[in-house]
N, C-alpha and C positions, 0 to 999 in steps of 0.2 A: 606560595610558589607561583610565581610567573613564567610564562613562554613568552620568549622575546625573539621572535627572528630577524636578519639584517634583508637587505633589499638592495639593486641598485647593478650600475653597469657592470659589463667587464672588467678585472684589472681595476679597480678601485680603492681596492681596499679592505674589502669587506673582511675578510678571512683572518687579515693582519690584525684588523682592530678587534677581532672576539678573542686571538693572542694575547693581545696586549692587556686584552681587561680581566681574560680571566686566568691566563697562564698556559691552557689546552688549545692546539693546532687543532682547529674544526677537520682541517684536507686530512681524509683517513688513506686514500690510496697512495701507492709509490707512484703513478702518473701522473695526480695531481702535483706533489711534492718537487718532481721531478720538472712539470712543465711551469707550473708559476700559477695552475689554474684551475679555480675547483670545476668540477666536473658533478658532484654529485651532495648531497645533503651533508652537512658537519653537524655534531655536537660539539657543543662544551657546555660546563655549569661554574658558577661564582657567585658571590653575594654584590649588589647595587646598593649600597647606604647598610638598609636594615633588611632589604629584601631577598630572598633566595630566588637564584634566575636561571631559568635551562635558556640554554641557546640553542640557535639553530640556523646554520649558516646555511646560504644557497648559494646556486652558481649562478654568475651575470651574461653568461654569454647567450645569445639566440637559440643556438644549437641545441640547451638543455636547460628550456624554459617549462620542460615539463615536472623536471627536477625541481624547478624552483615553486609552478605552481605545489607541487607535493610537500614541500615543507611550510607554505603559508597559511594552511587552511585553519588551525587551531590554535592562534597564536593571540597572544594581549598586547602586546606592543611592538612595531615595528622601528628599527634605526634603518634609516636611509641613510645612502651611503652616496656621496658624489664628492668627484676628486676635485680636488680644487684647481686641479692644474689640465683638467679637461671640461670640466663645466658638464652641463647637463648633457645626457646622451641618448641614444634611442629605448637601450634598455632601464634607462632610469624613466621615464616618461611610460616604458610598460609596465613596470613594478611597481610603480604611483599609483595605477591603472587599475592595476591587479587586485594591489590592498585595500581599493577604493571601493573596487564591486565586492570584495570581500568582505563589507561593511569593517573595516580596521579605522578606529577613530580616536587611537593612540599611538604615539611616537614623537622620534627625535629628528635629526638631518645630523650627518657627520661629515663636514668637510673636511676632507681626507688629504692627506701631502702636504699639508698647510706650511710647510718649513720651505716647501720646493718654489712659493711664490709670494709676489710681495703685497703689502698689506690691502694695495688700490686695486689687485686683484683677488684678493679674498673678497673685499666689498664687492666687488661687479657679480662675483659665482654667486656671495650671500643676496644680492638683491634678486638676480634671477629665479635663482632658487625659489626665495618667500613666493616671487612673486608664479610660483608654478603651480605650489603648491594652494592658491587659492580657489576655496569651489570644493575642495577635494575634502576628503576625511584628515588630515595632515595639515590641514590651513592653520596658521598659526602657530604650528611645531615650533619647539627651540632650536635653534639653527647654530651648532657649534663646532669651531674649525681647531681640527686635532692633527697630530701627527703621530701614529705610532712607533716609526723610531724613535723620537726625542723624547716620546709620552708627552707633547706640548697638547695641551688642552683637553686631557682624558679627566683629569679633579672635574673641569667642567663639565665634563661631558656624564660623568657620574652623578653631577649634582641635577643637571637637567632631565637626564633618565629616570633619577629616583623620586623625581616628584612627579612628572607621568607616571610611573609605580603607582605613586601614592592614588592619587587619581582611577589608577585602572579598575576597575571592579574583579574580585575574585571570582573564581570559576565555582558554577553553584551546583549543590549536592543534589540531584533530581532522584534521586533512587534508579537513575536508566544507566548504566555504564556504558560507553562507547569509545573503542580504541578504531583508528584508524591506523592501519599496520604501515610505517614507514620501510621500515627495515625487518628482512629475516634471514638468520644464521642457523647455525648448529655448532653449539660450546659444548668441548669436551665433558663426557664424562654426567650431561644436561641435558641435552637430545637440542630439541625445536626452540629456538628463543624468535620475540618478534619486539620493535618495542616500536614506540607512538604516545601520543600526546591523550590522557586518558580524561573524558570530561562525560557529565553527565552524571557521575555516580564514583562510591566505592569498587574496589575491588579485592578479595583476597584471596590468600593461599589457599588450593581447595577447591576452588567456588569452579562449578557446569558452568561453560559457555559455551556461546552459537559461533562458530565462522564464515561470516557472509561471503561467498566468493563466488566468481563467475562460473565454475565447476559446480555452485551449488551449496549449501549450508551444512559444515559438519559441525556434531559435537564435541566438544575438547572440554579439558580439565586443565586449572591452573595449579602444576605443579610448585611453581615458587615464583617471588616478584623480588626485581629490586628497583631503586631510585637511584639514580646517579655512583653504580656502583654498589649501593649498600642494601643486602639484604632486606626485606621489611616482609610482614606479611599481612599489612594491611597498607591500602592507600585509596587516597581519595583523591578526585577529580580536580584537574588543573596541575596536574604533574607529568614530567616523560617520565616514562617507564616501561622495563624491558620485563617483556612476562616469557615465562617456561612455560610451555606447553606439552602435556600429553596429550596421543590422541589425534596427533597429523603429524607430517614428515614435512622435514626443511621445505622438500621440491612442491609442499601441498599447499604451503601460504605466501604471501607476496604481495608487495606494495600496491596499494588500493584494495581490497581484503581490509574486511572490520570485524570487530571483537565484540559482541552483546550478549546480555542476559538474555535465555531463549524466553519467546513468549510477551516479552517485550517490546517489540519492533515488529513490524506487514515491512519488510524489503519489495521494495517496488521498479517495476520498469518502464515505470507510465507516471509524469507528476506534472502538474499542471504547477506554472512560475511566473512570477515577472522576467522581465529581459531589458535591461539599459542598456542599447546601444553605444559604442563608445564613437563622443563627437569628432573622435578624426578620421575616423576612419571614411575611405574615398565610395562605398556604395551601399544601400539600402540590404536589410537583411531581411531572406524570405524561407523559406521551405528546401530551397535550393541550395544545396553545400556537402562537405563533406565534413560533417561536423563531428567533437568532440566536448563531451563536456567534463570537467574536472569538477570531483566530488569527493570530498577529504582528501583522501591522498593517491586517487587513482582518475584517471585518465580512461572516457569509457565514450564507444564508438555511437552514436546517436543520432536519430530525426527529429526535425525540429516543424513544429504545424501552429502561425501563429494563429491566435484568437484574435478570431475580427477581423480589422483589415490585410490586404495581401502581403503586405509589408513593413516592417519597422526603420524607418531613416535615423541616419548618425546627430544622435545627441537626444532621440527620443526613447521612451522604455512605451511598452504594451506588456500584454501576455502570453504566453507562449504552451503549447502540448510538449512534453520531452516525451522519446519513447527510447529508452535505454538499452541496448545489447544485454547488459547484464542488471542483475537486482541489487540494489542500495539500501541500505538501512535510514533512510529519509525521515525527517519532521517539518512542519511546517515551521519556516523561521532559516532554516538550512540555508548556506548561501551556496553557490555553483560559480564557474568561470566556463564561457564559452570560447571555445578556437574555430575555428574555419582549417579545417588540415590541410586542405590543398592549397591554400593563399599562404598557411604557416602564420597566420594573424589572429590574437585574440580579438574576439567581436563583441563581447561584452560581459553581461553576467548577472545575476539577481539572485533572490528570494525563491525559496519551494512557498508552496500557497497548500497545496493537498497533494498525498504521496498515494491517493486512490482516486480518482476523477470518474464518476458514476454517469454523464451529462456526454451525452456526443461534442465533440470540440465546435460546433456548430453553436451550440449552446451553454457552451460553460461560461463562467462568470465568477471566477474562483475568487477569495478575497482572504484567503488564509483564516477565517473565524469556522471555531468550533460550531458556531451557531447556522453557519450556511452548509456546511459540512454534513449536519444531521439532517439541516431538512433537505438539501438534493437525496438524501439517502432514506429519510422517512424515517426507517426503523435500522436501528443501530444498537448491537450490543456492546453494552459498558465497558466492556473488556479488551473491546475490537477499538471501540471512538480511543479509547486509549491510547493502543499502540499506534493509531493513524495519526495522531495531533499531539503525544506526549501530556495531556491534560486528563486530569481525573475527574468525569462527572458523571454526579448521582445519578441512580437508571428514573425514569418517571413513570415507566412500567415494566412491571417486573424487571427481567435483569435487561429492559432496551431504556433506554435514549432515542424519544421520539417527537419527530417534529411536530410542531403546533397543527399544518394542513395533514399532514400523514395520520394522526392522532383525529380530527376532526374527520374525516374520510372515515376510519375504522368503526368507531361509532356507531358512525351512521350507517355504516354498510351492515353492519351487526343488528342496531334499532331492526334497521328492513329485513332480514334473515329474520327474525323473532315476530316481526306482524307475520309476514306469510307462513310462520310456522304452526300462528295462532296459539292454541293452548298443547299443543302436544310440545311444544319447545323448543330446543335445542340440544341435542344430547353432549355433554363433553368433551365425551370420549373423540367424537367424532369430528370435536373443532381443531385448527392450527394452535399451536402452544401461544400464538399472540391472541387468538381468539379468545380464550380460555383465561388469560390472564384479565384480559379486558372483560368480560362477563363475570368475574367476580369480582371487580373494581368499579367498574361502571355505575353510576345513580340512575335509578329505575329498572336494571337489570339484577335479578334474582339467582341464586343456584340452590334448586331444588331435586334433592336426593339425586345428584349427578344430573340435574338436566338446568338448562339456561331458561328462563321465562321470563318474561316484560312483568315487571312489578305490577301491572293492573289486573292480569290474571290471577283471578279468585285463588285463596290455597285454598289443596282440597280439589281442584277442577277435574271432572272427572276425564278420564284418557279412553276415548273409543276403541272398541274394538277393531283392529281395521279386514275382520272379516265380516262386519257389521256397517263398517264406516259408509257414508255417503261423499261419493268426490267426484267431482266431473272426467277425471283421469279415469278411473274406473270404470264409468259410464262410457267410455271412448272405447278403451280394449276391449270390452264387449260389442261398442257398433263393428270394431274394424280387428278381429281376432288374430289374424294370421299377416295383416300389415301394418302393426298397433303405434300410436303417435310415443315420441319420446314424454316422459314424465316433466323432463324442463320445458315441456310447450306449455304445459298446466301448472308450473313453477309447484310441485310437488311438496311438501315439505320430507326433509333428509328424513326426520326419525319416521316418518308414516312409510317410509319407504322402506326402510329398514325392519318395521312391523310388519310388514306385508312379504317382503322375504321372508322373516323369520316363522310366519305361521302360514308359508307356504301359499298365499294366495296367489302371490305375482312370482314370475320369472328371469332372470336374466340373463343374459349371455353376452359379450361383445356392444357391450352398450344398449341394447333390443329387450324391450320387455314386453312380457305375455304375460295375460291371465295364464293361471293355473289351467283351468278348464280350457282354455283354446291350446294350450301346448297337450292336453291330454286328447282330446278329440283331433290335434296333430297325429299323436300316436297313433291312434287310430286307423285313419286314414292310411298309414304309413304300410300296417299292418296288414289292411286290405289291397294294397299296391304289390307289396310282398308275396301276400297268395298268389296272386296271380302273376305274379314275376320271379319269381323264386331264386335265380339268379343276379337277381341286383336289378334296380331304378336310379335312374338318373336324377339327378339335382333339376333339370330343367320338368320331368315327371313330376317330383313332387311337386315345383314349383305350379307346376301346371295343375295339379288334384286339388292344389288348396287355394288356386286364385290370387297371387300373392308375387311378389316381385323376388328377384336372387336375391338382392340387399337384404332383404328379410328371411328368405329361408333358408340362405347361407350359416347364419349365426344360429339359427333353429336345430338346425343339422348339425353342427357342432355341439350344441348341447346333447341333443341324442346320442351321436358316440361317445358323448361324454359319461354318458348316465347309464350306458350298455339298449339303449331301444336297439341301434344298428350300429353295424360297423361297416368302416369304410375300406374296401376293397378297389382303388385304382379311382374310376371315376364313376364308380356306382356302389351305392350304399345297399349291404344285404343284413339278413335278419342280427339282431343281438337277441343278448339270453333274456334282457329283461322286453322285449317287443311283446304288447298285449295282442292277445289272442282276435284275429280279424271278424269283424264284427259282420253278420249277415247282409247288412245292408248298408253303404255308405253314412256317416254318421252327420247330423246337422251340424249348422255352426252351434259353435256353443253359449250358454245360457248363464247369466252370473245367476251364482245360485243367491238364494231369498235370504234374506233378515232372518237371524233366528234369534 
């Protein structure tokens, strides 16, 4: 199956010739019918040779070019369409334009009215024509003058279609399904139908899917699918097709709204692109506009911030920040159309490069590879690089995808966590899950009964006591008891630290650590402060009894109401139940007690 849409000015023809080829009037409204003019997206289907073709007509006029953008976005082959008795026109030259930045690098040229002029005039249209078309995606197209009243020249024009057919590449089976919703109704008796051009993957009766829409992502269910009318309950990628939906209302879906397997797709509102300027246009493009960018089949309000220099001039490409109103189900490879809404001009259009940009626009440097992708991000889950890039790769640790410098960083930052930890280690429990994965991956790092060690440490090494331990840290909280330096001035190692909580030597609070003994001769103090104030001491009291700054006895204090020594009463702390009994005489500083 092929998607063939037409292209091309006003009043051409377009409409008449997908009549005449396949039997089915694309114009679905009584307006259209009624004024001579489509207005809005046509279907019809018919075979080409050996080929089965969905059509898809658009309208040529100015006015509802956004119509036309919405039906070109997923299409294999385009017929242009120029009358012969008008020659090239402005909306033929945007639709060239269009399908051009749309990467579209299949199709025909239909010189349309050909009965209505004489032969020395079909040659003047036919030469201009070719010669418009060069440069573009269309250069070289078969160039064939038909008429569809007389059916003069349609055998040819079948013949020259079907071997672009031949030529086209079929639409490939990615396992990702993505409908871009053209159209939605409500059929009797059916509820919600929506249909679009379905690539990327199968789809069938049954099957959870997501709907991305500016409202936000609902869950829906595919109650029933057809193709061209005909029931089916399987279909694959590269077909229109109209899905029944349960699980949203008519009013809840709408053209530009996509259809994906949930968990599949990061819908994003920020993607970093190319941008080809288009070389007619009269002024340089900046940051400045009221811009629009089309994205499958919707039309979505946006800022644009180029990379690098201030500016893009007509007929050159750079690259660009998009920053989306609403979230797109994006891959890198995705093409876009830019407008300008207040000029009412397309301005160009390109390539997505990355549908997550991790890099301040100052510094990005996007290039669409999976491989720049990881390493701006370092560490990337396999599950996640997936949905960002549509590409499946192996994780290199555990379940991440890790860049080569991110990866070298880690290491080493790990090596050096393990020297300073020396022989007590590194406990597991206690690393990041990258950590962890890497310490048991790693050559020369060790896991030993839950702990991490540098391969060169002895097995067997024995683990000090660290109410025994000797450390300069420890040496400190005893010079300076009640104003004690942080443990990361002495780069402490984690699990001693942890030993030392757990058998009570050291204490903490709000980041603040004390010896046991100086928080207890706190008490103390506390307790003789108390007698003799019975009614409550102030914070700046105690501060003052024990020599020591707020910073420090702030957090002090809070441990004591914490523990029951006192409770806090307004702005003065009086006895708790656990306050020891005041001691005769002011108590010294305190003493690490000895080695046993």
């Amino acid at each position: 199956m092929h998607i063939v849409a037409t292209a091309g000015h006003v009043d051409h023809g377009k409409s008449s010739l997908v009549l005449a080829l396949t039997g089915t009037d694309p114009d679905r409204w009584a307006e259209e019918k009624s004024r001579g003019l489509t207005i809005d997206l046509g279907f019809a289907h018919g075979t080409i040779g050996r080929h089965d073709v969905s059509w898809v007509d658009v309208p040529g006029h100015v006015r509802f070019i956004r119509n036309m953008l919405a039906g070109v976005g997923a299409v294999d082959v385009a017929v242009l369409v120029v009358a012969a008795t008008e020659g090239w026109k402005p909306q033929s030259e945007e639709h060239l334009r269009i399908l051009d930045l749309l990467g579209l690098r299949a199709g025909v040229v239909a010189l349309t009215k050909a009965d209505l002029v004489d032969e020395r005039r079909l040659a003047a249209v036919n030469a201009d024509v070719a010669g418009r078309l060069r440069g573009t995606g269309l250069d070289g197209a078969p160039v064939v003058a038909v008429d569809s009243l007389s059916r003069r020249g349609l055998p040819a024009l079948t013949v020259a279609l079907e071997g672009v057919l031949d030529r086209a590449p079929t639409a490939a089976d990615r396992g990702r399904p993505r409908v871009w919703v053209d159209r939605s109704f409500s059929a009797r008796g059916a509820g919600t139908v929506v249909t679009g051009t379905l690539s990327g993957g199968a789809v069938a009766a049954g099957d959870p899917l997501t709907l991305v829409r500016a409202s936000g992502p609902l869950g829906v269910r595919v109650r029933g699918l057809q193709v061209h009318g005909q029931a089916v309950e399987v279909v694959g990628p590269g077909h229109r097709v109209a899905v029944n939906l349960a699980g949203v209302a008519r009013t809840g879906v709408g053209r530009g709204d996509a259809l994906v397997r949930d968990g599949q797709w990061a819908p994003t509102r920020t993607a970093d692109a190319t941008l080809s300027v288009l070389a007619a246009l009269d002024h340089p493009v900046s940051r400045r506009g009221a811009w629009e960018v089309f994205a499958g089949t919707g039309a979505i309000t946006a800022s644009v911030r180029i990379l690098g220099p201030d500016v893009i001039r007509p007929g050159q490409s750079g690259m660009v920040r998009l920053h989306l109103a609403t979230a797109v189900p994006w891959l890198p490879g995705d093409r876009y159309v830019l407008r300008e809404h207040g000029r009412g001009e397309t301005v160009g259009g390109g390539q997505i490069l990355d549908v997550d940009p991790v890099l301040p626009a100052a510094r990005a440097a996007p290039d669409g590879t999976v491989a720049r992708i990881v390493e701006e991000r370092g560490w990337v889950d396999a599950d996640l690089l997936e949905r960002l890039t549509g590409e499946a790769v192996a994780p290199t640790v555990g379940r991440w995808v890790v860049g080569r410098s991110a990866l070298a960083e880690a290491v080493a930052d790990l090596r050096s966590a393990l020297e300073h930890a020396g022989p007590y280690g590194l406990e597991l429990a206690t690393l990041s899950e990258e950590r962890r994965v890497l310490a048991e991956r790693t050559e020369g790092i060790e896991v030993r009964g839950g702990w991490a060690v540098l391969a060169s440490v002895p097995e067997g090494a024995p683990t000090p006591d660290p109410l025994t331990a000797t450390h300069p840290w420890l040496e400190a909280l005893d010079a300076a008891p009640w104003s004690p330096p942080s443990p990361a001035d002495y780069q402490v190692p984690r699990p001693l630290l942890r030993q030392l909580v757990q058998a009570g030597a050291v204490v903490e609070r709000d980041g603040v650590w004390w010896s046991a003994a100086a928080v207890a001769a706190a008490a103390s103090t506390l307790g003789l402060l108390l007698e003799r104030n019975p009614q409550g001491v102030t914070v700046a009291a105690v501060r003052d009894a024990l020599g020591t700054s707020r910073r420090h006895v702030m957090p002090l204090l809070a441990h004591f109401d914490a523990t029951g020594v006192t409770r806090r009463r307004g702005d003065l702390r009086i006895r708790g139940p656990r306050l020891p009994a005041a001691p005769s005489d002011p108590p010294p500083p305190p003493e690490r007690r000895a080695p046993h």
